[in-house]
Every structure is written in structure tokens, then in C-alpha cells.
C-alpha positions as a Markdown table, in Angstrom:
| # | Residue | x | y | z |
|---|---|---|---|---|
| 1 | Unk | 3.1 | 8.3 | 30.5 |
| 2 | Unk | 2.0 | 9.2 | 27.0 |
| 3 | Unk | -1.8 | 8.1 | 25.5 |
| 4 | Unk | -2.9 | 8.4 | 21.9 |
| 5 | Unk | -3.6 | 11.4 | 20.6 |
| 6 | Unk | -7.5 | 11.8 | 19.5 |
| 7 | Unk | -7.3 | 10.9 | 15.7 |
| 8 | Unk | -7.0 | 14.4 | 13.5 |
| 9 | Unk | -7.9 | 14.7 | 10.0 |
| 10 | Unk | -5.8 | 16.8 | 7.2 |
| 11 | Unk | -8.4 | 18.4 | 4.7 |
| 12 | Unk | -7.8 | 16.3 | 2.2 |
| 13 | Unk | -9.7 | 13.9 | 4.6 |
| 14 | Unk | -6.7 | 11.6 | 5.6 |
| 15 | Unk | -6.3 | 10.9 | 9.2 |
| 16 | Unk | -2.8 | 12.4 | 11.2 |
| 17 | Unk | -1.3 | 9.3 | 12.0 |
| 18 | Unk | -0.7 | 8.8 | 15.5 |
| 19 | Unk | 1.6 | 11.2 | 17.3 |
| 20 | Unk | 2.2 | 9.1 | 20.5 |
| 21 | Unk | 1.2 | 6.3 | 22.7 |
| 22 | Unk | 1.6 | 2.3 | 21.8 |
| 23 | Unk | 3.9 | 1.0 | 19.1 |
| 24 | Unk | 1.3 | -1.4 | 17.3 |
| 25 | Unk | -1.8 | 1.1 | 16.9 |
| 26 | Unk | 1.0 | 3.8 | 15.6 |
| 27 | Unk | 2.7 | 1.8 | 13.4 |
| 28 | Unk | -0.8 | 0.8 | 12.0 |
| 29 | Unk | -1.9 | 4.6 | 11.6 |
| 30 | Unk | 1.2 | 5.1 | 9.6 |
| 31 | Unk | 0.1 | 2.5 | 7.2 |
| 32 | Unk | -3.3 | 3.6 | 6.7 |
| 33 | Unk | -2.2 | 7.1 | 6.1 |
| 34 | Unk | 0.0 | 5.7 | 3.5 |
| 35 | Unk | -2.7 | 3.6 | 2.1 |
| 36 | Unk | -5.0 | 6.8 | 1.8 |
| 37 | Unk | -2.1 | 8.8 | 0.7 |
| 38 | Unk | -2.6 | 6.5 | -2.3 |
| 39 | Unk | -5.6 | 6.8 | -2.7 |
| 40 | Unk | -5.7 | 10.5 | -2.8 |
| 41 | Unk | -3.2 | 10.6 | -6.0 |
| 42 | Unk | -6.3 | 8.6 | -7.8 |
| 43 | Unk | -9.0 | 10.6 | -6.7 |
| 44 | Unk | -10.9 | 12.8 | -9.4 |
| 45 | Unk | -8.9 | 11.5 | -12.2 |
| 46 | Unk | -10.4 | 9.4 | -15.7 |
| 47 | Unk | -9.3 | 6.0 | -16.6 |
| 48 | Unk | -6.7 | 7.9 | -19.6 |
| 49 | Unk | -5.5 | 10.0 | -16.8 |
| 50 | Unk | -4.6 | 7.2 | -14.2 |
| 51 | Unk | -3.2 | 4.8 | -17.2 |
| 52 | Unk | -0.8 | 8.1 | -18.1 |
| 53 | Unk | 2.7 | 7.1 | -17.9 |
| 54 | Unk | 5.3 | 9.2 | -15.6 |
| 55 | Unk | 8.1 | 10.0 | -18.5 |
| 56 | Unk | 9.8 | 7.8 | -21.0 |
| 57 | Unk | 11.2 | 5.3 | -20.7 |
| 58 | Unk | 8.8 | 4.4 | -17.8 |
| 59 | Unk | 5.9 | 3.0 | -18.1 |
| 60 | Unk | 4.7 | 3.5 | -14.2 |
| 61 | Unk | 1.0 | 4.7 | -14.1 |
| 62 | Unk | -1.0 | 5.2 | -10.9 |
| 63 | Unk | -3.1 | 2.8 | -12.0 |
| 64 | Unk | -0.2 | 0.5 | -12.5 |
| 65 | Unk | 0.9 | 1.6 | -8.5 |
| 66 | Unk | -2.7 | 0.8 | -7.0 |
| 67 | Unk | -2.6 | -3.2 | -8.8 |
| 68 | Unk | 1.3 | -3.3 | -7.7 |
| 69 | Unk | 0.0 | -2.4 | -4.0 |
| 70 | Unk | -2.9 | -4.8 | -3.9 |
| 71 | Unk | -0.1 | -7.5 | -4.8 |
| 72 | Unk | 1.9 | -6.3 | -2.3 |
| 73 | Unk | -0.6 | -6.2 | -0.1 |
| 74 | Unk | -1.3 | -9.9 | -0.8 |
| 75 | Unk | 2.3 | -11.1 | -0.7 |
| 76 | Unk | 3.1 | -9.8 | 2.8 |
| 77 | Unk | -0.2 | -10.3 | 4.7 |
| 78 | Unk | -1.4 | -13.5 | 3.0 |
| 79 | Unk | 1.8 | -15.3 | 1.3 |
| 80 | Unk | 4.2 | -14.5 | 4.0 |
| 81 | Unk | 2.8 | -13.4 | 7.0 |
| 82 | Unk | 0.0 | -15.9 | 7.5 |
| 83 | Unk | 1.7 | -18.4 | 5.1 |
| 84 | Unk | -1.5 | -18.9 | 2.8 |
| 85 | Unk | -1.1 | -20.3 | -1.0 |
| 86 | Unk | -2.7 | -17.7 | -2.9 |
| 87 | Unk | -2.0 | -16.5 | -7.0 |
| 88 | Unk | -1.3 | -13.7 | -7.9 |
| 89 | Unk | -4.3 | -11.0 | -7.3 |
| 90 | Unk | -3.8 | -10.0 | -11.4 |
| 91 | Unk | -2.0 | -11.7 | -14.5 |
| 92 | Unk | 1.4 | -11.0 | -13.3 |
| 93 | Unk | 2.9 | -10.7 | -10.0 |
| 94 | Unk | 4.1 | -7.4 | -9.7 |
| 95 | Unk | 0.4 | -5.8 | -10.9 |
| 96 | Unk | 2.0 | -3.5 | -13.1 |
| 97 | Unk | 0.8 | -4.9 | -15.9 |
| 98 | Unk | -2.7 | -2.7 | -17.7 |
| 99 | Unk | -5.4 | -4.4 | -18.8 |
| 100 | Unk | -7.9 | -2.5 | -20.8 |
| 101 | Unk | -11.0 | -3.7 | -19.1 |
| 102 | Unk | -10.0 | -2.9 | -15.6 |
| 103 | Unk | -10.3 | 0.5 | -15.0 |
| 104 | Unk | -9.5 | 2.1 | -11.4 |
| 105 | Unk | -13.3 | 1.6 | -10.1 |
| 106 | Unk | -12.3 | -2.3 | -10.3 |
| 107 | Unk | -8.6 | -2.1 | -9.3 |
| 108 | Unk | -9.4 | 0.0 | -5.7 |
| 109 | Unk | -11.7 | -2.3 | -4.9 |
| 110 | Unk | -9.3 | -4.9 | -5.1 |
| 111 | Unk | -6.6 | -3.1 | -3.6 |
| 112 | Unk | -9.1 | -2.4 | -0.8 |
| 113 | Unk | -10.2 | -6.1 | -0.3 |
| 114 | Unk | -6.2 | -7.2 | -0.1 |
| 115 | Unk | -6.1 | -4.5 | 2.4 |
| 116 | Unk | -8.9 | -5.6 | 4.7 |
| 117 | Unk | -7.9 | -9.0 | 4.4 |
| 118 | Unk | -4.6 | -8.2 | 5.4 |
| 119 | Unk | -5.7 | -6.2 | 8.6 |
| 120 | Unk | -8.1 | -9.4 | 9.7 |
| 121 | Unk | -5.2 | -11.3 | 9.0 |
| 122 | Unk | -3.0 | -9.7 | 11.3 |
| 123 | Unk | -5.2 | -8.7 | 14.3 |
| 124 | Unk | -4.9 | -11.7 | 16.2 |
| 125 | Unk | -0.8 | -11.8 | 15.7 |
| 126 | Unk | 1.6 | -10.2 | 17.8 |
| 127 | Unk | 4.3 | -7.7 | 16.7 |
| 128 | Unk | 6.7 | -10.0 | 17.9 |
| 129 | Unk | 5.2 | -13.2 | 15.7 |
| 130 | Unk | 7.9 | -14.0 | 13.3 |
| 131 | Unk | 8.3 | -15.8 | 9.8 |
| 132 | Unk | 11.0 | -16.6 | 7.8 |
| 133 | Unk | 11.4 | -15.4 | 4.3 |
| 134 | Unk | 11.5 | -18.2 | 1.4 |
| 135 | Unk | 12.7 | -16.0 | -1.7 |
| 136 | Unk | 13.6 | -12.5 | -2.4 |
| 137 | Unk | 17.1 | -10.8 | -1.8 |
| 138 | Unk | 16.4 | -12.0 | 2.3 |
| 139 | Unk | 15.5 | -15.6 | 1.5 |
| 140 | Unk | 16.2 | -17.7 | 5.1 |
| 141 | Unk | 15.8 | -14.5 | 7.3 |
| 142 | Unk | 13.3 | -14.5 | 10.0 |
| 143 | Unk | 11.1 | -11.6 | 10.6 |
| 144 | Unk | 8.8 | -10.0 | 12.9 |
| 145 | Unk | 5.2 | -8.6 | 12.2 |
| 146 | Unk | 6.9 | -5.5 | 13.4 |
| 147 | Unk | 9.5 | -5.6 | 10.6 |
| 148 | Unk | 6.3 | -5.9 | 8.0 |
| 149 | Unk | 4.7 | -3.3 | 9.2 |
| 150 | Unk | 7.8 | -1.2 | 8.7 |
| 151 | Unk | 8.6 | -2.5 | 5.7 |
| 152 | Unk | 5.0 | -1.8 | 4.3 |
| 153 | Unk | 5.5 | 1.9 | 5.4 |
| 154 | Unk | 8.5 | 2.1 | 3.5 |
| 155 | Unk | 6.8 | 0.3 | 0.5 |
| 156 | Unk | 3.8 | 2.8 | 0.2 |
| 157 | Unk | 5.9 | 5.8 | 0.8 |
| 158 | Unk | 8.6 | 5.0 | -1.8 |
| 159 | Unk | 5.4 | 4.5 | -4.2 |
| 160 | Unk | 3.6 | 7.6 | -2.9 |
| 161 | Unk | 6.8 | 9.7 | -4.0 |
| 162 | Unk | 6.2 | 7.9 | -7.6 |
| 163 | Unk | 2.5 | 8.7 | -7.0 |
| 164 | Unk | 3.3 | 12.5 | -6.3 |
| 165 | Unk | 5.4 | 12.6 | -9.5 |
| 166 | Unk | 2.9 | 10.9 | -11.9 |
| 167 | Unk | -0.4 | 13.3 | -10.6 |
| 168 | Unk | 1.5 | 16.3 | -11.1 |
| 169 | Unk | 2.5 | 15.6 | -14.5 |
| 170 | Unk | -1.0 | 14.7 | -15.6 |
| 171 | Unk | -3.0 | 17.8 | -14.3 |
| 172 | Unk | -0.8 | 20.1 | -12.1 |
| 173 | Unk | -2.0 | 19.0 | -8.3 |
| 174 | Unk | 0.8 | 18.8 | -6.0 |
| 175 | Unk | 0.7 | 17.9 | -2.2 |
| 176 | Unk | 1.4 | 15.2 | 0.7 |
């Protein structure tokens, strides 16, 4: 029988996710080393610097990445998983979108309440609660909390790689 490991930290902070033991708990540690993983590509930089686009003819910032995430965020935890009626957390749904008062200060704390929401939103649920998806390429198709999950991981990592792109490009720093 296999227990979880005691959590580890890397030096940049982030915890190890979860080497072994129980499904739930380790798929969750995956997702909060994403989310910090995030996090980490911001840290240290100015608002010019996280508003700096990757390379024509994108216009992906990592500011851009962190409002995208806190919509994500919503979508899946609050829209879809717990089926709540909630707009958009900025002025368009994918949070792409700059505005020039909201700075990254603002946009992590959002991102951060979306996320903590989310968690509360899910503790009481089990990985085998399902929903059924209303739009999207998947519209009709029932799926798990597990699947979410999952599908979360996927999301941050996919946007971490974009993450890992944009901060080297604006001052050099390179890293998982």
C-alpha cells in the first residue's frame, strides 16, 4: 500500500506535486503546481513587462494568460461544474483582452479569488460527480469531476509552455 509523500518544495518555492497515494489529493497537487507554475512566470516583472507580447503576429502577454486563467477558472468550476450563472470575470470571455487600468496586482488577485472559489466549490463533490457539457466542441457529453481536473491540468500546462516562452523573451529567465 502506498501513502502520500510528505509535500516537498522546489526552490523556486512551488510545492512537488504528489508522487503517490490517492487519486483526488494528487490530481489536486498537480493543479496547484500548475497554478503556481503560473504564477512564477509573473513574479518580479513590471506592468510593461507582463503586457509584452510573445512575437508578432501574437498578441499573448502573461498578463493576458493570468485574466484567460481566472476565466477559465470560472467557466469550469462555477459555469459547468456547479452549474452557477455567472458573467464573464472581465469584458470578454476569453480574458485576453488588456485593459490599461488593470495591472497584474489586480488581475492575480482575481485569478486567485476564481481559484479559491473553485476549490470550495468542489470539496464537497466526488470525482465521480458528473455534468454534461452545453457548448464547446463536446456540447451533450457528460463528464466527471475527474475529467475537469484533468482537463484543467492540461489547460495550465499548455499555457505554462506559452508562459515559459513569453518570460524568456522579456528578460532571459528560463525554468519549469
Amino acid at each position: 500500500m502506498t501513502t502520500e509523500q510528505s509535500p516537498r518544495t522546489l526552490p523556486d518555492g512551488r510545492r512537488v506535486p504528489l508522487t503517490t497515494g490517492p487519486e483526488r489529493p494528487m490530481l489536486e497537487s498537480w493543479l496547484d503546481f500548475h497554478r503556481a507554475t503560473l504564477e512564477l512566470k509573473c513574479r518580479g516583472l513590471d506592468d510593461a513587462q507582463v503586457r509584452r507580447a510573445a512575437a508578432e503576429p501574437s498578441s499573448l502577454t502573461l498578463l493576458g494568460l493570468v485574466q484567460h486563467l481566472a476565466e477559465v477558472e470560472r467557466n469550469w468550476f462555477q459555469r459547468i461544474v456547479a452549474g452557477l450563472d455567472v458573467p464573464p470575470v472581465f469584458e470578454e470571455e476569453s480574458g485576453y483582452a488588456l485593459a490599461a487600468g488593470r495591472g497584474l496586482p489586480e488581475a492575480l488577485a482575481v485569478w486567485r479569488r476564481e481559484v479559491a472559489r473553485g476549490r470550495r466549490l468542489c470539496a464537497g463533490r466526488s470525482l465521480e460527480d458528473t455534468v454534461r457539457l452545453a457548448g464547446g466542441p463536446l456540447a451533450g457529453a457528460e463528464v466527471s469531476l475527474r475529467w475537469v481536473f484533468v482537463h484543467l491540468i492540461e489547460e495550465y500546462a499548455r499555457h505554462n509552455g506559452h508562459a515559459d516562452l513569453l518570460r524568456e523573451r522579456i528578460d532571459g529567465t528560463i525554468g519549469y
